[in-house]
C-alpha positions in Angstrom: 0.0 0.0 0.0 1.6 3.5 -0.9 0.4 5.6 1.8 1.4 8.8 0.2 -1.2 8.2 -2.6 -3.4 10.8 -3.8 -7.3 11.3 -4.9 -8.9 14.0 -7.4 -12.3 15.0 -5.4 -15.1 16.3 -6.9 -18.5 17.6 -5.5 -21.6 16.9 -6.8 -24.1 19.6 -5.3 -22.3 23.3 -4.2 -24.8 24.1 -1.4 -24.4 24.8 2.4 -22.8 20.9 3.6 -20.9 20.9 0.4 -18.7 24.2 1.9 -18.2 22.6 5.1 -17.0 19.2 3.7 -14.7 21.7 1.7 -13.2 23.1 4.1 -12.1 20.0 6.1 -11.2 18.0 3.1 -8.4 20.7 2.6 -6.9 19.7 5.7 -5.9 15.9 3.8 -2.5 16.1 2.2 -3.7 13.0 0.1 -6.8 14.8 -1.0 -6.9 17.1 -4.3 -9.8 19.6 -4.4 -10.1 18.8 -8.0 -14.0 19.5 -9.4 -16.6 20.9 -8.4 -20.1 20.5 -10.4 -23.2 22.0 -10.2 -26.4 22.3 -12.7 -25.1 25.5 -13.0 -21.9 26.4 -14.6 -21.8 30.0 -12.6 -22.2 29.0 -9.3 -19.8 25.9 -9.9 -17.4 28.6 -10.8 -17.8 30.5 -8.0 -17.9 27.5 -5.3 -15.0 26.4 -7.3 -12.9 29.7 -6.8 -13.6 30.0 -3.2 -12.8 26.5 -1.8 -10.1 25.9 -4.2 -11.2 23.6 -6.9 -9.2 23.1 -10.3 -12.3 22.9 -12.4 -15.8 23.4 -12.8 -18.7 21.6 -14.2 -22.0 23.0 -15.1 -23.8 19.4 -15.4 -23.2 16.5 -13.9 -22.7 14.0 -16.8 -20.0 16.0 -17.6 -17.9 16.0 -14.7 -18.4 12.4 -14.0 -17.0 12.1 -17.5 -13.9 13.1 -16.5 -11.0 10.5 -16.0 -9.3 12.6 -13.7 -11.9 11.9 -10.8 -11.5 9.2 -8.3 -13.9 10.0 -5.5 -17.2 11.9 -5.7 -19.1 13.8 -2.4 -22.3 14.3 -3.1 -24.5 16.7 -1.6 -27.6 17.2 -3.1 -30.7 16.8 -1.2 -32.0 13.1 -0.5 -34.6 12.6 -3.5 -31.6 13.1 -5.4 -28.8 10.8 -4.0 -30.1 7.2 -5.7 -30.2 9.4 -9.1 -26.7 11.1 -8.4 -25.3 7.5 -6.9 -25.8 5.4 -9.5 -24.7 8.4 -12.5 -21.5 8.0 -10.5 -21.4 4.7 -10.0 -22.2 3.8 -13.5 -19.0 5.5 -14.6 -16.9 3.9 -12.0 -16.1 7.1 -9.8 -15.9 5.9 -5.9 -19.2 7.5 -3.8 -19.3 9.3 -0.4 -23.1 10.1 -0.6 -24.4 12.0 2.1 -27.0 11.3 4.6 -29.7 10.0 4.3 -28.5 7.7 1.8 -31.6 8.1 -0.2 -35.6 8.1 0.3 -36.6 4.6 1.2 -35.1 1.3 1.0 -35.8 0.4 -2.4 -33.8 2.8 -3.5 -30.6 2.4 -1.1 -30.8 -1.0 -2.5 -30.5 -0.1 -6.4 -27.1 1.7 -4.5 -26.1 -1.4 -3.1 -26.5 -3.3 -6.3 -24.7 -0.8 -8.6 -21.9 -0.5 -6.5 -21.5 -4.2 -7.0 -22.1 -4.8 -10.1 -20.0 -2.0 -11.4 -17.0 -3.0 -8.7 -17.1 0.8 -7.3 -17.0 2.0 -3.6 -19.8 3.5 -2.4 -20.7 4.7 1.5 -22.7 6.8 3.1 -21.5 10.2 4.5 -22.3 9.7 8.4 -19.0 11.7 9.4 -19.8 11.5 13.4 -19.0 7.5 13.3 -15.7 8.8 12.8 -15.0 11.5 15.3 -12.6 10.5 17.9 -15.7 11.4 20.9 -17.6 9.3 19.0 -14.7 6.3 18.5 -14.8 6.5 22.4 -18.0 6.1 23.3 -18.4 3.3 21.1 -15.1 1.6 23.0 -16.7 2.0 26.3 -19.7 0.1 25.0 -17.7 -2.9 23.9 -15.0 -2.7 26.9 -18.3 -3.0 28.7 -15.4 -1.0 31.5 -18.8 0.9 32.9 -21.0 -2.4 32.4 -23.8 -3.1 30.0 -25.4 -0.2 28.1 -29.3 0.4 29.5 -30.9 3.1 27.5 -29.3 6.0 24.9 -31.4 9.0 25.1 -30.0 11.4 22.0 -31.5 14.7 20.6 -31.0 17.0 17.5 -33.5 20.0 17.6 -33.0 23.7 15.8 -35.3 26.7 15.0 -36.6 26.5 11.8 -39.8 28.7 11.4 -41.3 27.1 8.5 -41.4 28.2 5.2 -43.3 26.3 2.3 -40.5 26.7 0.4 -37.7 25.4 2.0 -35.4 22.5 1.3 -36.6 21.5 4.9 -40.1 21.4 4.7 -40.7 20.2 1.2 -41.8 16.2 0.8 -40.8 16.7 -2.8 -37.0 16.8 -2.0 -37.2 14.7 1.4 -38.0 17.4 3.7 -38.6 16.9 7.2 -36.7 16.4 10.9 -36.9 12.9 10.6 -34.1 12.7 7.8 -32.5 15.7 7.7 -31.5 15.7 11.4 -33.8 13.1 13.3 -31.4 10.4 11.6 -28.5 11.3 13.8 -29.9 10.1 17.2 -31.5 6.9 15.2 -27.7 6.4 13.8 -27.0 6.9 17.9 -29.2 4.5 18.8 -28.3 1.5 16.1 -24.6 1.5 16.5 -24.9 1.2 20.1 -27.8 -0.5 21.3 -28.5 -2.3 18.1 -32.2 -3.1 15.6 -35.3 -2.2 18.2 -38.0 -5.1 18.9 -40.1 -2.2 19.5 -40.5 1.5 17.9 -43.0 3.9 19.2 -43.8 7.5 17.6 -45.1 10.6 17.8 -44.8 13.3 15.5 -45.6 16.9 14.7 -46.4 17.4 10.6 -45.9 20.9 9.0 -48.8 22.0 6.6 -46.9 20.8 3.8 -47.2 17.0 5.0 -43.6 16.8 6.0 -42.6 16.2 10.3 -41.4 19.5 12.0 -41.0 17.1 14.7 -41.0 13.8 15.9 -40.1 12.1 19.2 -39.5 7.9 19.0 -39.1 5.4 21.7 -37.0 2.5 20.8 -37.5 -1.0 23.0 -34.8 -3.5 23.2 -35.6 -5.5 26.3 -37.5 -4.9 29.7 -34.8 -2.4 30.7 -32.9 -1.6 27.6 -34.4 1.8 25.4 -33.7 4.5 23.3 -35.5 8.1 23.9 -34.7 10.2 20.6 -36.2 13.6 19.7 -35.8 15.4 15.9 -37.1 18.7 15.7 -37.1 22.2 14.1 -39.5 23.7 16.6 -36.7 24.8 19.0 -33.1 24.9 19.8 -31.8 22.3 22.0 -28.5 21.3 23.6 -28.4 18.3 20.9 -26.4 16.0 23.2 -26.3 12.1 23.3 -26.4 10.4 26.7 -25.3 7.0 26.9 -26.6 5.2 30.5 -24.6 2.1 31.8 -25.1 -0.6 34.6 -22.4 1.3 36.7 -21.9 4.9 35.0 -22.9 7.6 32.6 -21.4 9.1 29.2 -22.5 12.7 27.4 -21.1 13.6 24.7 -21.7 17.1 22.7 -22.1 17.5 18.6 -19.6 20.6 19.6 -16.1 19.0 18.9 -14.4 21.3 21.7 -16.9 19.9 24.5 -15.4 17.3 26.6 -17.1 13.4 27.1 -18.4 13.7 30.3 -18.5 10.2 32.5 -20.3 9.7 35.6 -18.7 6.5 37.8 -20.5 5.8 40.8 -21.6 9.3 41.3 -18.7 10.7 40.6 -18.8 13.3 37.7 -15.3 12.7 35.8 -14.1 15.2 32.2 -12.6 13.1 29.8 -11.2 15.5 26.5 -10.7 14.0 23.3 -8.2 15.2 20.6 -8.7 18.8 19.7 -8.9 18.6 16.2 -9.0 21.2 13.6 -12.3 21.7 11.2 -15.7 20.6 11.6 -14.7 16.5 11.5 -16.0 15.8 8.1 -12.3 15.1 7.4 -12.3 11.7 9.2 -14.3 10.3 6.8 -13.0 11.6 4.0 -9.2 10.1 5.3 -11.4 7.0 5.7 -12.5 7.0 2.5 -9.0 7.3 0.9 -7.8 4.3 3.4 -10.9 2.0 2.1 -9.8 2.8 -1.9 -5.9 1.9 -1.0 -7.1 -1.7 0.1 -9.1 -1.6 -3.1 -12.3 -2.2 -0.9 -16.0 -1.3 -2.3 -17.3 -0.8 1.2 -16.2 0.4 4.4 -15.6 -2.1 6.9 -16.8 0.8 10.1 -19.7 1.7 8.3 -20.6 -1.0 5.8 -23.7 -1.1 3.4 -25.5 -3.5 5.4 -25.3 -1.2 8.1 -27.3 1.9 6.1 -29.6 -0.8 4.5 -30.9 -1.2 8.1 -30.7 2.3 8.9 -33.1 2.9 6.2 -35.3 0.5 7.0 -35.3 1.8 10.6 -36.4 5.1 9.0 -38.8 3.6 6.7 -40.4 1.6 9.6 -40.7 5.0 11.7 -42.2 6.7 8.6 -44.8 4.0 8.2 -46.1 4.6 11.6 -45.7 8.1 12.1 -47.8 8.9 8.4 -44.4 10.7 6.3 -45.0 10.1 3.2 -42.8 11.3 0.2 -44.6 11.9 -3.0 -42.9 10.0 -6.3 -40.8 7.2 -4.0 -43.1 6.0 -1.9 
């Protein structure tokens, strides 16, 4: 393995997430802000010039035309990832899709099956699996040092007055809490406790059909649960809190907030690695690692893994009346 190899990015999408993957990706030696493509050539340009791209694409056939790219972000919204995906995938270019993967699970399994038949990587953009916090608390789990894990209680809620309008409310493009932010503490709640028996649901819907908010309950066992909240209704302190046979662990979305562990009453400050950036760059550095070992999946987050994280969704969409016109 040459560990000094290099890979020509390109972004498919130039909005908001797409500047803030940006910027951390420039923090990779081994990654070359090479393309950056949007439907329109103008603002390709312009994203392109500001984060440091060689070249800009106003379509999207075109860029993935060009032999130069090895890995492609892409960051339009969810009704658009399968369509995006498999364009990509089609012309052997390697896939860090954002989150949610896509709509429903039909869809994230037309992903699944073009990234194997056409032999190309393909994963899904869930950057907090990488973050060092996040690496510990999932080492505490399985050192089982604070004893077995009893119930995850994880919320993401921001002000988000609604507007017919916006990316966030419309069904057409996958609006909603559940899977713009509301698929974080579900994430939370799969990689630690595991698949639910159980999944209860309450949810608040916008006048456009879509959730504003939505609250689930998660039942493992007798004694083992997961409390999760989504919403755009108010801000929040959009912490996960992990609760063990014989401690605590809190952990912040804020990279400069310490994991906090409780031991027997006993409040104890454990700090990660200051890092620089946002922590999209893990993933990215993870990405690069997977396409040295000529892998098509990531072994931390494999495809299985977001094929049951859609599901999850699906499941709590079912129950909680989300429906999204044109995939459903």
């Amino acid at each position: 393995m040459n560990s000094k190899k290099t890979y020509n990015w390109a972004i498919l999408g130039c909005g908001k997430i797409a500047k803030n993957f940006s910027k951390d990706l420039r923090l990779l030696d081994r990654a070359i802000l090479y393309a950056a493509a949007s439907r329109n050539l103008e603002k390709a340009k312009v994203f392109s010039k500001e984060y440091g791209y060689q070249k800009a694409y106003g379509s999207y056939q075109e860029m993935v035309k060009d032999p130069k790219v090895d890995i492609v972000y892409i960051a339009t919204p969810h009704s658009f990832h399968m369509q995006h995906s498999l364009l990509c995938l089609k012309h052997k270019k390697a896939v860090l899709c954002e989150k949610a993967f896509a709509i429903n699970e039909k869809e994230v399994r037309q992903m699944i099956d073009a990234s194997k038949k056409n032999n190309t990587f393909l994963m899904e953009a869930f950057w907090t699996r990488f973050t060092p916090t996040f690496q510990k608390v999932l080492e505490i789990v399985k050192s089982k040092e604070l004893g077995d894990l009893i119930r995850v209680k994880s919320d993401f809620m921001f002000l988000a007055p609604f507007d017919a309008e916006s990316r966030l409310y419309k069904r057409s493009l996958g609006g909603g809490s559940l899977l713009d932010i509301g698929i974080y503490p579900v994430f939370t709640a799969l990689t630690t406790l595991g698949i639910p028996k159980k999944i209860s649901t309450h949810a608040t819907l916008s006048p456009t059909g879509s959730d504003k908010s939505i609250t689930l309950l998660f039942k493992y066992s007798e004694k083992k649960s997961a409390y999760l909240t989504a919403s755009f209704l108010c801000e929040g302190f959009n912490d996960s809190e992990f609760y063990f046979e014989k401690g605590a662990v809190k952990i912040s979305r804020e990279p400069e907030k310490p994991i906090v562990i409780t031991k027997k009453g006993l409040q104890e400050e454990r700090y990660v690695d200051m890092y620089e950036g946002m922590g999209y760059q893990f993933e990215a550095a993870h990405v690069m690692d997977c396409l040295d070992k000529q892998l098509i999946e990531s072994p931390l987050l494999p495809l299985s893994f977001s094929l049951q994280l859609i599901k999850t969704l699906d499941q709590i969409r079912a129950k909680a009346n989300i429906v999204y016109p044109d995939h459903d």
